[in-house]
Each structure stands twice: as C-alpha cells, then as structure tokens.
C-alpha positions as CSV (number, residue, x, y, z in Angstrom):
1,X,13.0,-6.4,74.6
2,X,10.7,-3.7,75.7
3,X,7.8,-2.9,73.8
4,X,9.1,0.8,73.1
5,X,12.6,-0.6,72.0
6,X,10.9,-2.6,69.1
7,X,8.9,-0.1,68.3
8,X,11.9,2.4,67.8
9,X,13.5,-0.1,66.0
10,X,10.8,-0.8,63.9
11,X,10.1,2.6,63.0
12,X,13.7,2.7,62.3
13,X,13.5,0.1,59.9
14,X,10.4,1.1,58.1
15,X,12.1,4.4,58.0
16,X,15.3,3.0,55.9
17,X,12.9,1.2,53.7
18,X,10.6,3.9,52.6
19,X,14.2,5.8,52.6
20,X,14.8,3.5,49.9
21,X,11.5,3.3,48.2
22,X,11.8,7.4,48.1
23,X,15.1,7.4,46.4
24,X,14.0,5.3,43.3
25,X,11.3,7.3,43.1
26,X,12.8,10.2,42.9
27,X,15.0,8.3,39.9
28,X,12.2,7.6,38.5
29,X,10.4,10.9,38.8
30,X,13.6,13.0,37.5
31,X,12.9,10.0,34.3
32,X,10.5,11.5,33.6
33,X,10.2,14.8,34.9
34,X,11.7,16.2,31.3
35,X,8.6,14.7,29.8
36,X,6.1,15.8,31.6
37,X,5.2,19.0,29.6
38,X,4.7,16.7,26.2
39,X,2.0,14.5,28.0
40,X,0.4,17.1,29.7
41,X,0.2,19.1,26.0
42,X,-3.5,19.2,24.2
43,X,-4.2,18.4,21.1
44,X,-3.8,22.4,19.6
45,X,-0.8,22.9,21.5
46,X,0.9,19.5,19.8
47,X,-0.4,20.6,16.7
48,X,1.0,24.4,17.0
49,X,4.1,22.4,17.9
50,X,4.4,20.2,15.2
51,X,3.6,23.4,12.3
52,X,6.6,25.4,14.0
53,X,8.8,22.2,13.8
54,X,7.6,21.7,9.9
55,X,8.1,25.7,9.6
56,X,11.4,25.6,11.1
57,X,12.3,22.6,9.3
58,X,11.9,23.6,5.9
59,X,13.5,27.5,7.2
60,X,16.6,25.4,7.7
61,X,16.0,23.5,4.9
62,X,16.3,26.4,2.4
63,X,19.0,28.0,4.1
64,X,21.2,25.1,3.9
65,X,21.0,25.2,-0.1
66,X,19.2,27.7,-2.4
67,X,19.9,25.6,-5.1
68,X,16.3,23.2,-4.8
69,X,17.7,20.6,-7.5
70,X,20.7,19.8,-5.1
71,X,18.4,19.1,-2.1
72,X,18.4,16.6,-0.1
73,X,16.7,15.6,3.0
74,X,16.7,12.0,4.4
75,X,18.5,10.9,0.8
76,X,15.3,11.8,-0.5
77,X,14.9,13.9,-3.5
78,X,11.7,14.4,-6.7
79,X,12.9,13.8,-10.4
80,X,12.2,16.5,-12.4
81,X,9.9,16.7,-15.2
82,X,10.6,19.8,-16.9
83,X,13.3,20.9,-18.6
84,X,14.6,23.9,-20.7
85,X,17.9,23.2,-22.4
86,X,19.6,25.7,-24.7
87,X,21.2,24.0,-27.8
88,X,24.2,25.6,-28.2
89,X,26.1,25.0,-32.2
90,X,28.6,22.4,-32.4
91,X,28.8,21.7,-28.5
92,X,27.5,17.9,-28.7
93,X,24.5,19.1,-28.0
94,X,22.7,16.8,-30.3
95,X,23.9,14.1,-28.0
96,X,22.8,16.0,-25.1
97,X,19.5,16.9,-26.4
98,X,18.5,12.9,-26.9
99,X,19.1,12.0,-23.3
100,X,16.6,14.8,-22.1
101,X,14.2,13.7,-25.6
102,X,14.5,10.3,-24.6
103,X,13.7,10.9,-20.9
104,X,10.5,12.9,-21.9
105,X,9.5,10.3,-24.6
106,X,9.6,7.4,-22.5
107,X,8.1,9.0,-20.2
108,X,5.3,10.8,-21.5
109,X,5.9,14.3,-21.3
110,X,4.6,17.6,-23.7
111,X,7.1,19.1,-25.3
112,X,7.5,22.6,-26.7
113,X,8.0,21.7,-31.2
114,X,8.4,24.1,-33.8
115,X,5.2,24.1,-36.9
116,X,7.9,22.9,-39.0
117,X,11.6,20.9,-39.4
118,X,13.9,20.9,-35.7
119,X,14.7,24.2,-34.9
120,X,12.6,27.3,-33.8
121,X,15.4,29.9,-34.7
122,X,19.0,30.4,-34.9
123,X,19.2,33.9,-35.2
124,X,16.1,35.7,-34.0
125,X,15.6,35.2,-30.2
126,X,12.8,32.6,-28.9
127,X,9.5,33.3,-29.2
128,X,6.3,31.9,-27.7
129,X,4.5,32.5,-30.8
130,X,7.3,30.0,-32.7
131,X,5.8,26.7,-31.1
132,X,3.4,24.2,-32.1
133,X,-0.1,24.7,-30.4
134,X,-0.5,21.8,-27.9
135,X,-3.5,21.0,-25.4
136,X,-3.1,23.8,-22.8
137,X,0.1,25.1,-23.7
138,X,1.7,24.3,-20.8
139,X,4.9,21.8,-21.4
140,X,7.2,20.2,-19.9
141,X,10.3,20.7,-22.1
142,X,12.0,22.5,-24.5
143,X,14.9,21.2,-26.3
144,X,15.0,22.6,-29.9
145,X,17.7,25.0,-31.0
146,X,16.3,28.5,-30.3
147,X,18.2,31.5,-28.9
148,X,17.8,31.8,-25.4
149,X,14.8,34.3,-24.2
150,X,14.0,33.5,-20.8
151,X,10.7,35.7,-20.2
152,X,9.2,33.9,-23.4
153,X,10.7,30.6,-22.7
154,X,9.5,30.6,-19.4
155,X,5.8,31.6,-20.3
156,X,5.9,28.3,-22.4
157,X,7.9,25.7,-20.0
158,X,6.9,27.4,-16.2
159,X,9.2,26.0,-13.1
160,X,11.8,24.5,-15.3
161,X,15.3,23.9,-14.8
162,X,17.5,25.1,-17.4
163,X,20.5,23.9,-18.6
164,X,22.7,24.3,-21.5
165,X,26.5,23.1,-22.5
166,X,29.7,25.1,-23.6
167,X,32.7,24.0,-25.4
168,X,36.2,25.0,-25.7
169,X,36.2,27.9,-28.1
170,X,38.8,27.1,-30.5
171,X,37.4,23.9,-30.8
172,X,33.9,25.1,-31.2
173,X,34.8,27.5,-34.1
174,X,36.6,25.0,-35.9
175,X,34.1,22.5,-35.5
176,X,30.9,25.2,-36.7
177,X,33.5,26.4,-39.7
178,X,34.1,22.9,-41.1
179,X,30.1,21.4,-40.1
180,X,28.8,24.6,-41.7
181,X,30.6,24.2,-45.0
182,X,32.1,28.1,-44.4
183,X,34.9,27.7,-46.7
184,X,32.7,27.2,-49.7
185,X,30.6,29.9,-48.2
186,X,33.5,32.2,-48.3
187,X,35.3,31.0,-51.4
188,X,37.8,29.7,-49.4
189,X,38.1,26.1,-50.7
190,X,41.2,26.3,-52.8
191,X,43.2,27.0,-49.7
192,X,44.9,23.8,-48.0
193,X,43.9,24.7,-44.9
194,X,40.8,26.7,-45.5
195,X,40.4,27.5,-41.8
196,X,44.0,28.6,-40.9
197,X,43.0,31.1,-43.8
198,X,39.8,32.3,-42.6
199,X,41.6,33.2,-39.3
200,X,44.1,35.4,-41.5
201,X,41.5,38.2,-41.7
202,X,38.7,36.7,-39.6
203,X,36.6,41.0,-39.4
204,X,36.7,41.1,-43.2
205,X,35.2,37.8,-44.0
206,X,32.6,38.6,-40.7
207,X,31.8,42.2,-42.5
208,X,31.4,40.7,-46.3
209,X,29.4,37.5,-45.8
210,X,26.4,37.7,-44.1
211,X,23.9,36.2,-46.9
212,X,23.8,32.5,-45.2
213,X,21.9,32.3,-41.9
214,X,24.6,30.6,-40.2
215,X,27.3,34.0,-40.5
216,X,26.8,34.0,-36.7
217,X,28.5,31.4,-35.4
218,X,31.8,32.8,-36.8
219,X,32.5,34.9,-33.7
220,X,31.5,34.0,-30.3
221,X,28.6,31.8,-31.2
222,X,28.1,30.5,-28.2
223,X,27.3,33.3,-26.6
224,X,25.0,34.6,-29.1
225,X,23.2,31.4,-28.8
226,X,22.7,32.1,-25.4
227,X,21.2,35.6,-26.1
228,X,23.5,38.4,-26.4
229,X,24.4,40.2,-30.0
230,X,27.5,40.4,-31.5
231,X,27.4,44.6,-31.5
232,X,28.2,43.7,-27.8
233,X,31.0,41.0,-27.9
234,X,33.7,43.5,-28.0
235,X,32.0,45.5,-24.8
236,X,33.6,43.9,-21.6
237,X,31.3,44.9,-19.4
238,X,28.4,43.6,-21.3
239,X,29.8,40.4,-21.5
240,X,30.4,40.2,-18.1
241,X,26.8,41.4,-16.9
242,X,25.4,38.5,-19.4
243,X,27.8,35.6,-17.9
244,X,26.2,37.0,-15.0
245,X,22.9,36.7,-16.0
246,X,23.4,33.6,-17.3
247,X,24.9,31.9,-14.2
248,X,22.0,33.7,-12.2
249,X,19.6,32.0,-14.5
250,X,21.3,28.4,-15.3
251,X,21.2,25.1,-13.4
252,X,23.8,23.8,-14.6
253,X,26.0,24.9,-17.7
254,X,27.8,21.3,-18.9
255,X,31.5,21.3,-20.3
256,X,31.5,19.6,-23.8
257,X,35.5,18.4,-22.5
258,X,34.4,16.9,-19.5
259,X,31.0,15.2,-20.7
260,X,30.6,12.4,-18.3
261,X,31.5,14.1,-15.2
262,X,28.8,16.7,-16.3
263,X,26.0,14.2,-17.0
264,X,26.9,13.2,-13.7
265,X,26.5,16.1,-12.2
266,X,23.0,16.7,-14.3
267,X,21.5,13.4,-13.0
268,X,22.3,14.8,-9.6
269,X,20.1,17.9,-10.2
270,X,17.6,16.5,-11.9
271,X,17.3,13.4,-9.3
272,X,17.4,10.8,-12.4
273,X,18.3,7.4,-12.7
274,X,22.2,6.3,-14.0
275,X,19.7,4.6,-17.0
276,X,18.6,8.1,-17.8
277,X,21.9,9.2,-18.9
278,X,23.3,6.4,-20.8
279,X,24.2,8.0,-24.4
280,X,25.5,7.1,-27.8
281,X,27.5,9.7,-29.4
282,X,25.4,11.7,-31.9
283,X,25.9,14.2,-35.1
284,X,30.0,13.2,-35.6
285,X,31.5,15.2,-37.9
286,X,32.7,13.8,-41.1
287,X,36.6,13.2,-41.1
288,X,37.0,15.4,-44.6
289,X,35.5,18.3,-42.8
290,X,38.0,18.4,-39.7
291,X,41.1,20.9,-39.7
292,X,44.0,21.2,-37.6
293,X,45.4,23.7,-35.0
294,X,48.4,24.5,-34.0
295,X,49.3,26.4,-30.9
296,X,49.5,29.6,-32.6
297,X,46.3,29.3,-34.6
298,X,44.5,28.7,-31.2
299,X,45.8,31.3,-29.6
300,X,44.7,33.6,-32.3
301,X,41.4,31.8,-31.9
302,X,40.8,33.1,-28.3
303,X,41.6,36.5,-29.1
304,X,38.7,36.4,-32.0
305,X,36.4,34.6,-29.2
306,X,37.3,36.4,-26.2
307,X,33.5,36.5,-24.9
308,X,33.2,33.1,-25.6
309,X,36.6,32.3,-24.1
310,X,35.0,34.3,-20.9
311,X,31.8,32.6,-20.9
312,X,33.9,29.4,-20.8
313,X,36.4,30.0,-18.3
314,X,33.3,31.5,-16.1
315,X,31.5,28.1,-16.3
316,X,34.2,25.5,-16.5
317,X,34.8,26.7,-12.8
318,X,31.7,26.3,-11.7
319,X,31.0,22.9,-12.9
320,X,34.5,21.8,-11.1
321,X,32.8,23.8,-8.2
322,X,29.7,21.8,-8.2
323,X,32.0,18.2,-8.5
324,X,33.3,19.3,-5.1
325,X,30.1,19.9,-3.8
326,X,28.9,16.8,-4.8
327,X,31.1,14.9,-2.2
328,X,33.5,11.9,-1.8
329,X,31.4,9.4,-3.8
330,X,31.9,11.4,-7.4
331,X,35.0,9.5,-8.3
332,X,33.6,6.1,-7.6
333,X,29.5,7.1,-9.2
334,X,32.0,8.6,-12.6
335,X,33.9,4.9,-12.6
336,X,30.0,3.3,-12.5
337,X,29.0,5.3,-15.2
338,X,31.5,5.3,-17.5
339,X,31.1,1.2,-16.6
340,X,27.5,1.1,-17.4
341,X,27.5,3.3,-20.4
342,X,30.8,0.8,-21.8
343,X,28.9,-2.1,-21.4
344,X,25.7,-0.4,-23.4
345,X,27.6,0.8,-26.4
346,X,29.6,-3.0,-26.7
347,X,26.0,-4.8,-26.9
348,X,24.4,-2.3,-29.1
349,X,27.1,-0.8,-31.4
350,X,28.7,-2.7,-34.0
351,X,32.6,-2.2,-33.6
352,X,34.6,0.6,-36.0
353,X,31.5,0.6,-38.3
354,X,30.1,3.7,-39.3
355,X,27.8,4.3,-42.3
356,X,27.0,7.9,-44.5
357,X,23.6,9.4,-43.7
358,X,21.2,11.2,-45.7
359,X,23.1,14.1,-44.3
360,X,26.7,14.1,-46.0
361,X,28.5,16.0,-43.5
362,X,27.6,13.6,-40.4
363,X,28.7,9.8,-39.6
364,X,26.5,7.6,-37.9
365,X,27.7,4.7,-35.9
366,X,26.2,1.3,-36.7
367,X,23.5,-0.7,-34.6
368,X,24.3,-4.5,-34.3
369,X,21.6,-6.7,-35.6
370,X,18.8,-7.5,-33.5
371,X,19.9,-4.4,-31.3
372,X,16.9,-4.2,-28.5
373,X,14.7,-0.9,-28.6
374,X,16.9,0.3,-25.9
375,X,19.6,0.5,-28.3
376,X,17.4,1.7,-30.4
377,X,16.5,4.5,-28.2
378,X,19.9,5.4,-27.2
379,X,21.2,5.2,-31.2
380,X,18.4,8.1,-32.2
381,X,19.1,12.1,-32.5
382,X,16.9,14.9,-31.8
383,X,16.0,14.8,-35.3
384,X,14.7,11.5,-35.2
385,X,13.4,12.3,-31.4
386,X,11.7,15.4,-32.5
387,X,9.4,13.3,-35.4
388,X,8.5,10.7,-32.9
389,X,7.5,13.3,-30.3
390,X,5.2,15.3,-32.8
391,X,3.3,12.2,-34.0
392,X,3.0,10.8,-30.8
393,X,1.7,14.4,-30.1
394,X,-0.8,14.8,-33.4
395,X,-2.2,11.4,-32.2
396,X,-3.2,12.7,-28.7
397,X,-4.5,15.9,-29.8
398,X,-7.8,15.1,-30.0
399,X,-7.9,13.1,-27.0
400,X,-10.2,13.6,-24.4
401,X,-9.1,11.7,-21.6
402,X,-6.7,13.3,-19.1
403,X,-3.3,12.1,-19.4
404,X,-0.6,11.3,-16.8
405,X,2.8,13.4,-18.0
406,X,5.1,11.6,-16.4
407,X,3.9,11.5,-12.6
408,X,6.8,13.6,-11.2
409,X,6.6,17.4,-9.8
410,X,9.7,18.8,-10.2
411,X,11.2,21.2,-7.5
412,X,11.0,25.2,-7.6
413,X,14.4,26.3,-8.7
414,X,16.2,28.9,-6.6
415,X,17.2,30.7,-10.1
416,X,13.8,32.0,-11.3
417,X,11.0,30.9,-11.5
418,X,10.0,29.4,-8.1
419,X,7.4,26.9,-7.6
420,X,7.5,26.1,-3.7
421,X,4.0,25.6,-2.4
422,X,3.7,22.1,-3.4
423,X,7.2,21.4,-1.4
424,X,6.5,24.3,1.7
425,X,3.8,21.4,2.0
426,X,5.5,18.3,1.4
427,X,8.1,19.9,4.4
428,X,5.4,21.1,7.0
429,X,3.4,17.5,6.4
430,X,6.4,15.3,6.8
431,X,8.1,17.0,9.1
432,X,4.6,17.1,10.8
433,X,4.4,13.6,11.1
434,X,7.9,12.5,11.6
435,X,8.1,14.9,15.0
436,X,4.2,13.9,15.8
437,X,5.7,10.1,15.7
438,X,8.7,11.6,18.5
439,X,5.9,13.3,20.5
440,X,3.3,9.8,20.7
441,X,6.6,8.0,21.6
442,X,7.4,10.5,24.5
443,X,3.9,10.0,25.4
444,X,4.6,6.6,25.7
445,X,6.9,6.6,27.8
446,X,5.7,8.9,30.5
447,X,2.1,6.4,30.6
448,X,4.4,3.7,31.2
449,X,6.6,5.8,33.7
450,X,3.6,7.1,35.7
451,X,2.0,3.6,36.1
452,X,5.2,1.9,37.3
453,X,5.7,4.6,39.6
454,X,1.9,4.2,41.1
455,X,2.6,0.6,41.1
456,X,5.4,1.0,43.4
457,X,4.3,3.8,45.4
458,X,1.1,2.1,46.4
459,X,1.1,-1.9,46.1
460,X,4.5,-2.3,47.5
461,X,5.2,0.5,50.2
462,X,1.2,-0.9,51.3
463,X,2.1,-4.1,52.0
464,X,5.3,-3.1,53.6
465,X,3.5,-1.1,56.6
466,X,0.6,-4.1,56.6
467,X,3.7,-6.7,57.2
468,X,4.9,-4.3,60.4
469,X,1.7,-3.1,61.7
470,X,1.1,-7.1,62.2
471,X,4.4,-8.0,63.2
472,X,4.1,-4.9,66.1
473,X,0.5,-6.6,66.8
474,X,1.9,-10.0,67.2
475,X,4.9,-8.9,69.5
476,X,2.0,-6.8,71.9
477,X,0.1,-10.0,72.4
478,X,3.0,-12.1,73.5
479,X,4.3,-9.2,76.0
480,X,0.1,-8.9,77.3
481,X,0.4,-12.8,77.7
482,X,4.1,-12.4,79.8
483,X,2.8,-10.1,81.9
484,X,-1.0,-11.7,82.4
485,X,1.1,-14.9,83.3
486,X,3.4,-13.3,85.8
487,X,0.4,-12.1,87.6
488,X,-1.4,-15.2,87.9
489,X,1.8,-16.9,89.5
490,X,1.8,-14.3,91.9
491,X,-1.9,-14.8,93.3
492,X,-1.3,-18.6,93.0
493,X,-4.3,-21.2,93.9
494,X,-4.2,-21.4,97.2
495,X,-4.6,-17.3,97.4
496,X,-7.7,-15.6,97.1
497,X,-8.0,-12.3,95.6
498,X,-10.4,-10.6,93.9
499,X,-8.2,-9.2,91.4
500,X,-6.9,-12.4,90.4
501,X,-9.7,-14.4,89.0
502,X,-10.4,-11.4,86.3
503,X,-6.7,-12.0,85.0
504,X,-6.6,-15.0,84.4
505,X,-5.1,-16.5,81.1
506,X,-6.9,-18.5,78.9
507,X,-6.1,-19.2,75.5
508,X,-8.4,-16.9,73.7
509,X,-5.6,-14.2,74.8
510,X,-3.8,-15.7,71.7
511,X,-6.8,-15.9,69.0
C-alpha cells in the first residue's frame, strides 16, 4: 500500500470516528443546552426568580379560591384558632356551641364572656362594651348568644371565621314557643294544642305581649338573631339585602336538618381534626313541651316566617353547594363520622336513660359510670363550658408569664376581615424554597453534563489521534526500511559506489 493511500484512508477513518464523537456531543450538548441559562444565573437573578415564582404562586393561589378556609396547597392546610359563631334560638346550637367551647378549652384559647350568667344579649345587638375584660382584649372566640354586630364583634375577635346555624322554620318556631313556655306567657294553656292556637291570630298575640324578653323569637327569630329588626321582616328587599350581607359575611351557615354533613363541612374550613367534632346531643327539649304539625299548620307557619323561610332556603343551597365542592370523598368522610361519633356515644352514654336537670324544660342524657373525661367533655353544654372557661380565665388573670393560645394562626378570610401577611409569607418562602430546590437540581445536572462532555471531548478523541499518529509513524519506518533495502541490493558487495555505503541498513533504522 502506498504511503499516501494509508494516509487517505486513515484520515478517512479518523474522520468517521470524530464524525461519531461529534454526534454524541451534540446529544449531549442539546441535553443540556435548555439548562444552560439556570447555571449560568447569579445569585440575585436566582433570587429575583425564586420571589416572582413565590409571587406568582400565591397570585394563582388566591385566584383559584377566595374562600382562604377552603385552601389547599400540597394537602396542606392551618387549623384555625379563632372563631365567631352566632347562636341562633332553638337551632341546636347549644350542641354546636360545645364542640367550638370544647376545641378552645382544650386548647387554650381566650374567649370573649359576658360579666355575668351565658348570654351577652338577646335583644339589643352585640356590644364590645358587654364582655368580660381579659388581658389585652384580643380573643380568640366568641360563642355566647348575642345578636349579631359584625363591626363590634370583629373589634373584639379580629381575623375570625364566622359561622352560625339555621333551622327549618316551622320547626324552629315550634321548638322556641314550647322551650320558651309562650303558651303560659300568652294565657294560652287551656287550649289542647296551645300552638295550633297561637297560629290562629299569630299579629295580635305579636302586638299584645311584648312584657317577656323573649317576644322576639315569635316571628322570624332567626333572622333577628342574626341582626335585622322585625319593622323590616315584612320589607322584601330588606330581607334580601341582609341574606346578602349575611352570605357576604358568613363562612359557613350550618343546616340544623342536615347536622353531620355540616360539621363535616365545618372541620373542612376550619382544618380540624374528625376528634374535634365528635358531639353529644345537648339542651333536648322535654317531651311535655313538644306540639304537633300538620301540613296545614306548617304551611301557615312559612307564611308567618317568610324571611326566615328566605334566609333558609338561601342557605340550605349553599351548604349543598359547598358538599359538592368538597369532592368525591364526602360520602365515604360522612360514613367515618357518623362511625366514629356511634362508637363515642355507645362507650359513654348509658342506653335510653335520661335524667331531669336543674332546668325543668330540658333532658339530659346519662353518662355511664366511670365515663373517661372525654366523655366527660363531650356530655357538657355551653353552660357548663362557659363556667369552666371563666375560672380557668379568673385564674390566669394575674399571670405574668406569656401564654401559648393554642399555637395555631388561623388563615385571613376572604369575607372580611383579611389577615394575609403572615400567609403572603408562608407562600413566597415555600414556594421560594421548593422552586430553589428545582433550580440547585438543574444545576446539578448541567455540572455533571459539562464534565462528561470535557471528559469525552478531551481524554478520549486525545488518545484516538495519539493511537493514529503512531500507527502512521510505524507504517513510515517499515516503507523507509523497504526502500533503504531495495537500494542496498542494487549496489551489492562486489559494487563500489559512493552512494551506497551511506544507505546502508542497520538496525537502528527500526529503534
């Protein structure tokens, strides 16, 4: 072969191979070619980066759902501490009222008392002046009956999330007119059906009796306990504008009818535990003080209570509006519930007991012997709730030492007043650090991209071209030694020439 064949075909080869070499570097470069701005980023562009991913992270965020108590990001959400919840008459909100007492008892939190009995008001709206002086007055609930006021209310409880419950309105009126011992109020007592009479002329017994403090919760009741007057139950558009207000202003509005899948749908806001809501049915009504309706009565009812009938309409959609929201898993969470709260009342209530309290017109249910203080905690009302709270309050008065209150921020509410700084944070810095992780990792990568691709590039095509460069070396001494040969044959040793001595071969030729 000549010398400028191999070296063609040499060049040829080492030609393909670096062909080769060129093409997975190029693979390799197009790798990591889309990375290449993240590792070549300084430290104030990554952090500018990670504030606008933060920013635009909690933008989305927000967008998604106004509603802050329904949040969630990453199955993440922050149990909230403060609570404002209007107790509505003959709703079972007693029963509704000890699961948020208990929850702040247990866990340590100020509440909002009256200087005397359970109740702030019942016919006068809430006022700040009407509570208990306590440490700094700032609380973290509210749960005594008192007309709802929301400017004072939230001056005493800030960043709350309010909540009250609704029931039925023929049901509710019957319930307050038998509780409240009306028929004896209005002389009505000799009548078999003392209710059924009452609704015969429902204005003139309104007009006549108004010397007991109660007189309001014969018409619409639940709506004046929720802040609007009777002048205005008969004015439409007044009762509209104040469901209104009150659905701008609520977090949740709970269904007396439909009390489990309401809870359910409270723990959700709130972010509490399925141990939170347990309950034992509170304040029954005494079986002598219990009437019956008839279709005809009720629908006479509704006419009477038309706001109230509005109001609970309004709200019994939304709560079935909110169960749809929650998702596929309500059905199943409602089945665990109802489980869990079964099983409670079996080990801690004694079975078709119930015994006469101080209070004549209620039935208790009866604690089995040796019930645990769980039991315990889930048998008590707000009455008994409310005396625990204030002297566990009148003992820490005078303390000094800062106190914990329960060790959970609750979220801003998207219904009034807001309280997002502490979460605008919580966003930017976790957000921050989840995409700084993504952006160390890419970093990462393109390190260990770059050095395979300089290992390549340079140890491997290197040695390539030293391994031809030698072979070519190689191949030029044996065609030197051919041809050195050939002309030493030619002169021969019986020739003399003086050209011949200088070419002669020896084996340094091949050192």
């Amino acid at each position: 072969m000549r010398m400028d064949d191999f070296k063609l075909k040499a060049r040829s080869e080492a030609s393909s191979m670096n062909m080769k070499h060129q093409v997975s570097d190029q693979v390799l470069k197009r790798k990591s070619c889309c990375f290449a701005h993240f590792c070549s980023m300084t430290w104030q562009k990554t952090l500018f980066l990670i504030l606008c991913l933060g920013t635009a992270t909690y933008l989305w965020f927000t967008g998604v759902h106004m509603d802050i108590y329904r949040q969630s990001l990453l199955s993440l959400c922050f149990s909230v501490d403060r609570v404002v919840f209007i107790k509505t008459h003959k709703t079972a909100s007693t029963t509704l009222s000890s699961i948020v007492q208990r929850y702040g008892y247990v866990n340590d939190l100020d509440f909002a008392l009256p200087y005397t009995g359970h109740m702030f008001t019942e016919v006068g709206l809430f006022d700040k002046k009407f509570v208990k002086p306590y440490k700094n007055g700032d609380y973290n609930m509210l749960t005594n009956h008192a007309r709802y006021n929301r400017r004072e209310m939230a001056a005493i409880v800030s960043n709350a999330v309010y909540i009250t419950i609704l029931r039925e309105p023929s049901h509710q009126l019957e319930s307050a007119f038998g509780y409240y011992k009306m028929a004896n109020k209005l002389r009505l007592s000799r009548y078999k059906n003392p209710f059924q009479a009452f609704m015969e002329k429902p204005e003139r017994f309104l007009a006549e009796r108004r010397d007991f403090h109660l007189w309001t919760q014969m018409k619409n009741g639940q709506i004046f306990d929720l802040g609007l007057d009777h002048s205005f139950h008969d004015n439409r558009t007044m009762v509209n504008d104040k469901i209104l207000q009150i659905d701008k202003e609520f977090n949740l509005v709970l269904i007396s009818e439909y009390f489990d899948e309401s809870l359910l749908i409270l723990k959700h806001i709130l972010c509490w535990d399925m141990n939170d809501i347990l309950y034992i049915s509170n304040s029954i009504r005494a079986r002598q003080l219990r009437y019956t309706i008839d279709d005809k009565l009720r629908e006479k009812i509704r006419q009477w209570n038309m706001a109230d009938v509005q109001l609970y309409n309004h709200f019994n959609r939304t709560l079935w509006k909110k169960i749809a929201e929650y998702g596929p898993n309500f059905n199943g969470d409602l089945a665990r519930f109802r489980k869990q709260n079964k099983i409670v009342k079996n080990e801690c209530i004694a079975p078709n007991k119930y015994r006469a309290i101080t209070d004549h017109r209620e039935e208790r249910l009866v604690l089995k012997a040796g019930a645990s203080s769980l039991c315990k905690q889930l048998w008590f009302g707000d009455v008994e709730y409310t005396e625990l709270i204030g002297r566990k309050q009148r003992r820490q008065m005078w303390t000094t030492q800062p106190r914990y209150s329960g060790g959970r921020m609750a979220p801003s509410s998207s219904h009034g007043d807001n309280s997002a700084g502490l979460f605008w944070i919580w966003v930017i810095v976790g957000g921050g650090l989840a995409w700084c992780i993504v952006v160390c990792c890419i970093a990462l990568h393109c390190e260990r991209s770059e050095s395979h691709s300089y290992k390549y590039d340079v140890d491997d095509d290197y040695g390539y071209e030293d391994e031809i460069n030698y072979e070519i070396e190689l191949r030029q001494k044996y065609l030197n030694f051919i041809q050195s040969s050939r002309q030493y044959n030619h002169c021969g040793p019986k020739h003399t020439c003086s050209g011949c001595e200088s070419n002669k071969i020896t084996t340094s030729h091949l050192k």
